[in-house]
N, C-alpha and C positions, 0 to 999 in steps of 0.2 A: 503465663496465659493458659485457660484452661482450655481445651479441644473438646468442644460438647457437638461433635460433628454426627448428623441422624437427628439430629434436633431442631427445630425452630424457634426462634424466640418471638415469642409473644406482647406486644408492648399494652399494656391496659388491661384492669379489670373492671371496666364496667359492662355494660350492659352486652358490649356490641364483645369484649374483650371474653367475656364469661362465654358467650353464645360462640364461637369461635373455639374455647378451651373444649368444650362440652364437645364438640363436633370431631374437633380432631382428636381428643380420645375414643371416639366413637369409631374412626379411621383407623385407629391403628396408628397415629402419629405424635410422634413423642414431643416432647416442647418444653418449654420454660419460661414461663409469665412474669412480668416485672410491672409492680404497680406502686406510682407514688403514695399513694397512701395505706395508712395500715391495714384497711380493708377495702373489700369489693365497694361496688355499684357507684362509682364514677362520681359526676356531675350531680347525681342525686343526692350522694352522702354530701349533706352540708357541712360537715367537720370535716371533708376534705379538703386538703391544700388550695385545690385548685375549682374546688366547686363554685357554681355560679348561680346557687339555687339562692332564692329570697323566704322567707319564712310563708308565705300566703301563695307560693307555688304549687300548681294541680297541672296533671294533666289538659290539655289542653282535647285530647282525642279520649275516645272512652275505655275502659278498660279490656271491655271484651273484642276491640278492637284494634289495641295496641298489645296485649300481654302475647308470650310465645304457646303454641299449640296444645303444647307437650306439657306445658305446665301454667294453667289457668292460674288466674289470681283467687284469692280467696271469696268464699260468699259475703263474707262479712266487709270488704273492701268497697267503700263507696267508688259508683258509677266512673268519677270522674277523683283519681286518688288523687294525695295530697305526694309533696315529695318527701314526704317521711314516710307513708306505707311504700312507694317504690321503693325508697332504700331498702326497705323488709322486706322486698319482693326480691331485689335481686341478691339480698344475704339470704333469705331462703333458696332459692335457686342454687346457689353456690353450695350450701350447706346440703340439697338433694342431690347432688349430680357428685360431689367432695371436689372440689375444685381447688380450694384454696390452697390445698400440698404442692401444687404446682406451679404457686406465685412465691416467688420475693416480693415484700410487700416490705416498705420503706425505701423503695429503689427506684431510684432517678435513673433513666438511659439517657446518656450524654451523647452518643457515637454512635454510629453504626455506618462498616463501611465494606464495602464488598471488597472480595483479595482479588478477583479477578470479574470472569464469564460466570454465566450458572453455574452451581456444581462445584466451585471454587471456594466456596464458603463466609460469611461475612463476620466479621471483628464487632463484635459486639462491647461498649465501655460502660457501665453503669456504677452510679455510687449511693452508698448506704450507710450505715451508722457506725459500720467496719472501716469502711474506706472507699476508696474507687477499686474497680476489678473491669477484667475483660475476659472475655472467652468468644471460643471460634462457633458460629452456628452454621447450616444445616442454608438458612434463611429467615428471612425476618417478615412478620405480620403484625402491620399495624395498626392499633386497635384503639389510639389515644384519644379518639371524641374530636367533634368539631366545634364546641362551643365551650372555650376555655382564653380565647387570645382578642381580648374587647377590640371592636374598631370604633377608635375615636376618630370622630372628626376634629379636622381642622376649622377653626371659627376665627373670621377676622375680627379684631381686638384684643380687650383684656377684661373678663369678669371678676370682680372682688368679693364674688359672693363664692360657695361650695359649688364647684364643678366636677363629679364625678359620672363614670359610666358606670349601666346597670348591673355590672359583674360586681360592683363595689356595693351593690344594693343589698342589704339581709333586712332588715325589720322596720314598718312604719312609722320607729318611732326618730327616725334620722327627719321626718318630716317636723315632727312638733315643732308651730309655731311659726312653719316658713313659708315663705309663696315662693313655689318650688312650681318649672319648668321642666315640663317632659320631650325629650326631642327625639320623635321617630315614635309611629303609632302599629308597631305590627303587636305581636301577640304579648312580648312582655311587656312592652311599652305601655299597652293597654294595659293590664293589669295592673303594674306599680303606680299608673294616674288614679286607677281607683283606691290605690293603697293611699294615695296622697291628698286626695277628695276629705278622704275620713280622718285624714290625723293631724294635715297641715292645717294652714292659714286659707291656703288658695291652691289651686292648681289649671296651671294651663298645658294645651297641647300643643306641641310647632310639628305641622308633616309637611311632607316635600312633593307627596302624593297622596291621592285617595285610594284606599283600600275595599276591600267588598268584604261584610259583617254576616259572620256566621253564630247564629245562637247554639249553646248548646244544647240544645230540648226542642223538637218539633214533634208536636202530637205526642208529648209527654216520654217521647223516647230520646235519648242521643239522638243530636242530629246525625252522625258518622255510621249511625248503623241502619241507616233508611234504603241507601244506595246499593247493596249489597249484593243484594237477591237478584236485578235485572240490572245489565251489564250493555249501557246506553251510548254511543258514538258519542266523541266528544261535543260536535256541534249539539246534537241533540241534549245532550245532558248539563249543557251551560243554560238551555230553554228553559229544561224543567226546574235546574236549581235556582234560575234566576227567579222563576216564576215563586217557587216557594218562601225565597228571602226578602221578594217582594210582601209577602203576605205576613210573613213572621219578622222582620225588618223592617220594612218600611224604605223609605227615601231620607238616608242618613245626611245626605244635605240640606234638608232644612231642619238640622241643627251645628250647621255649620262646617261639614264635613268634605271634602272636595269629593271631585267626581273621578272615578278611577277614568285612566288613561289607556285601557288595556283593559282587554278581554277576561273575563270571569278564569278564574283557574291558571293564566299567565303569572299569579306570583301565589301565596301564599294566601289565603282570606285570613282574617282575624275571628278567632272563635271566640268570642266575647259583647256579651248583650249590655252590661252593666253600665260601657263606658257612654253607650248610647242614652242609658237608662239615667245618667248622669248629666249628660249633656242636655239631652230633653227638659231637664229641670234647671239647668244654668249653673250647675253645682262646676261644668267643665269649661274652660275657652278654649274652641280650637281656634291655633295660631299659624300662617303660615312659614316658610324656611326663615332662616336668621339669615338676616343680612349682616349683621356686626355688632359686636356687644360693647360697652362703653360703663363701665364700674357696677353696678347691679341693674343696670337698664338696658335691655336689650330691644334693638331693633330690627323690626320685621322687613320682607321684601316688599310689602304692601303698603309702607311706608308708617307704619302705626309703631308703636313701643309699648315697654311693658317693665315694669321691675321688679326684680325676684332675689330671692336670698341661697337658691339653689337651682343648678341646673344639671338634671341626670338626663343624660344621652342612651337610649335605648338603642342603640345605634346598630346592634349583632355584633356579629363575630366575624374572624379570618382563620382560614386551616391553618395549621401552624404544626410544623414537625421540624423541631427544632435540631434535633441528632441524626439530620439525616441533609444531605447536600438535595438542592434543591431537581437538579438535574437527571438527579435517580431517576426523579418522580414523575420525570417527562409533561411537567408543567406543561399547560396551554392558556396564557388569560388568569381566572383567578383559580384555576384550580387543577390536578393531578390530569392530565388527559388519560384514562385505565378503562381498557376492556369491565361494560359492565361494571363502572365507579370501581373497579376492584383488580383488576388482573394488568401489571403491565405487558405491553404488546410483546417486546422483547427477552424481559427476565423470566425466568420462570420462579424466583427464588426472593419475590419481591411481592407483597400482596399489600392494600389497604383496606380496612373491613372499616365500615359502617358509614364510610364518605357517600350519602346518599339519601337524600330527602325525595319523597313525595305527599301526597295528602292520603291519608290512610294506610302506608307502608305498614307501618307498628313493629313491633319488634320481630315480629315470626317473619317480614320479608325481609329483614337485617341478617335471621336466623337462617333463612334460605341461602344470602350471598355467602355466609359463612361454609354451609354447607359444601354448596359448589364447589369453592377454594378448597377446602379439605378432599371432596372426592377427588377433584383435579391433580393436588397434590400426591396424593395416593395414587391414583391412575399412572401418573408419570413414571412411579418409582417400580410400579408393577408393569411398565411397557405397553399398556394397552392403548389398542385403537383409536376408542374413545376421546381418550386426552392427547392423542397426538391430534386427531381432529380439531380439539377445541385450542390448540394450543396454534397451529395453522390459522382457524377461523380471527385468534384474536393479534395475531401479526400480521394479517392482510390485508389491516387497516377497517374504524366504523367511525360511528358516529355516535350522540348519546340518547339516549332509548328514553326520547321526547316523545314518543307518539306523534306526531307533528306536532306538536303544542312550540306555540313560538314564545318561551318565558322571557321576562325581563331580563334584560344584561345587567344581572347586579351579583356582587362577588357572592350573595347569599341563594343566588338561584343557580351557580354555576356548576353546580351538581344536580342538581334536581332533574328527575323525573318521571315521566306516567308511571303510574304504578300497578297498571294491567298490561301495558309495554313490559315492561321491567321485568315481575315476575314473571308474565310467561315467558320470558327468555331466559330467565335463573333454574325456573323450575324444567324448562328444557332441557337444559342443561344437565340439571341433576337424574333424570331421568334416565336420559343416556349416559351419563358418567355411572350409573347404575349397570348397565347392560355390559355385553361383554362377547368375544367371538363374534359369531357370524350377524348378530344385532349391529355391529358396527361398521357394517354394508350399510346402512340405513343414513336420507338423509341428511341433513346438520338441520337443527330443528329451524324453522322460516322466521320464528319469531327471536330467534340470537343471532341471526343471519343479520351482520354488520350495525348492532346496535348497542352503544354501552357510553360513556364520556372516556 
């Protein structure tokens, strides 16, 4: 077993796993990446193992709103890219910063296990084209994405038509010919219904809830880069979006659409105009939940039926960290309870990078938590003030940095959120992890004062 002690290992190289490399080389901290597939950028690279990208995948947010600070996307990159220019975006990334000498790439991590307390080191097992191996690290940061492990449902009966989930989705042409059922209308949902409008026979929607319909284009800009400039209380700012989605939206139920149940910004909106654009025209049926399926006829809760020759479940995702005991993780419910989605309370030698949704985050406040962790880490090892602070502040017990926003209890919002909460608490952080000597008299910034999941 090799002793790679002074080291971290790093599990992932995509987006969240690269911005995390980049950072802690930037520290001073040595490390060692391990990424299932042959190359960078995750989820995006659709020749990954494990990617879940569909052929007619775009961003959903805009580029100049999701790309990292330090390294803008190109001119030439439309608004709103496809996930082919991502992938280019984060193999350039890699290729500017030289990253990739620091990944094992075709390397599974099976294991990871701690030998004791912090500072005691953890057993790391990974296997490759050589074989399985282990070595001692430093600590471990996890970097492996959150949307790779489908949550299907459970549906009573039995369908005799194609029942897959949308991870199994790639190209419209699975629809040729079928009256194909979409179940679960968030953002991908929506989009593979319009993928199936155009190629299938037919297509229906089944939701369980109404959603709130965010166009991408208001006043001919990204909608995502309007809000920017003036930085509006929550209450206030669900008036004025409402007000605007009223004008550029409309009243998505009368075309069939239910009425959300929950306050504007409680879950996720759906950025997508089309499917409305669709429905308006009869091209779409929204359907409500399934009550039970019975050989290609499924029936509804509403008492109606329907028959289809496929039925893709858009259903999301569950974290899923497979090589690592559940317990580490200090679960809550459905997800890691971590200082600021990232720090556990107790270990110091235990991190999760990129467990963290809000609406407009984008990658530069992924690239912020990254940060923190790596200064933090560095702080520790250098004795300073600083990180003995924040290291007290996140054993003392928080909460998660909702900004009061009361989201949905669903496994998919159990990390999320505010994302002016959020970063000002990251970037407080990083600030005074910055500082040093008698700056660390100063006190713990108000806005990382007991807020994180």
């Amino acid at each position: 077993m090799q002793d790679t002690r002074g080291k971290f290992a790093l599990i992932g190289a995509g987006p969240m796993g690269l911005a995390a490399a980049k950072v802690l080389r930037e520290q001073g901290i040595a490390f060692q990446g391990f990424e299932l597939h042959s190359d960078v950028g995750g989820l995006w690279d659709i020749t990954a193992p494990r990617s879940t990208m569909y052929e007619s995948a775009h961003l959903i947010s805009s580029k100049t709103m999701t790309e990292f600070t330090d390294f803008p996307m190109r001119d030439e990159v439309a608004e709103y890219p496809s996930h082919r220019e991502m992938a280019r975006y984060f193999r350039d990334f890699a290729d500017h910063y030289d990253l990739r000498h620091d990944y094992i790439f075709g390397a599974e991590v099976t294991e990871t296990t701690p030998l004791g307390d912090t500072g005691e080191g953890w057993r790391v097992i990974w296997r490759d084209a050589d074989g399985t191996h282990e070595a001692v690290f430093d600590g471990v940061l996890i970097a492996n994405g959150t949307l790779s492990e489908p949550n299907m449902p459970a549906f009573t009966g039995n369908f005799s038509g194609e029942l897959i989930h949308s991870s199994q989705y790639r190209s419209a042409a699975q629809f040729r010919d079928k009256r194909v059922l979409v179940v679960g209308a968030g953002n991908s949902g929506c989009d593979i219904a319009v993928d199936a409008i155009h190629h299938g026979q037919s297509c229906d929607l089944s939701m369980r809830r109404g959603y709130y319909f965010v166009p991408k284009y208001i006043f001919g800009k990204p909608a995502d880069t309007l809000g920017g400039a003036v930085r509006l209380p929550m209450a206030l700012k669900r008036i004025v979006d409402g007000t605007l989605l009223r004008w550029f939206v409309g009243d998505a139920q009368k075309y069939g659409f239910p009425k959300p149940d929950y306050k504007l910004y409680e879950s996720h909106p759906v950025v997508n105009s089309q499917v409305l654009f669709h429905a308006g025209h009869g091209d779409l049926t929204v359907r409500p939940d399934i009550a039970r399926l019975c050989g290609k006829t499924v029936h509804f809760k509403d008492g109606t039926h329907a028959d289809y020759d496929m039925i893709l479940a858009a259903t999301g995702y569950k974290l899923h960290y497979p090589f690592i005991d559940r317990a580490l993780l200090n679960w809550q419910g459905d997800a890691p309870h971590l200082y600021l989605n990232a720090m556990h309370p107790e270990r110091d030698d235990l991190f999760v990078l990129g467990m963290v949704e809000a609406s407009g985050l984008g990658w530069q406040g992924r690239h912020e938590q990254a940060e923190m962790v790596a200064r933090y880490i560095a702080g520790l090892r250098a004795g300073t003030p600083e990180a003995q602070a924040l290291r007290s502040e996140k054993a003392g017990g928080f909460t998660r940095a909702t900004g009061g926003t009361a989201y949905l209890k669903l496994a998919r919002m159990a990390y999320y959120v505010d994302k002016a909460t959020y970063r000002r608490a990251v970037t407080g952080w990083i600030k005074r992890l910055k500082k040093s000597g008698p700056a660390a008299k100063e006190p713990v910034p108000e806005a990382a004062r007991k807020v994180a999941l």
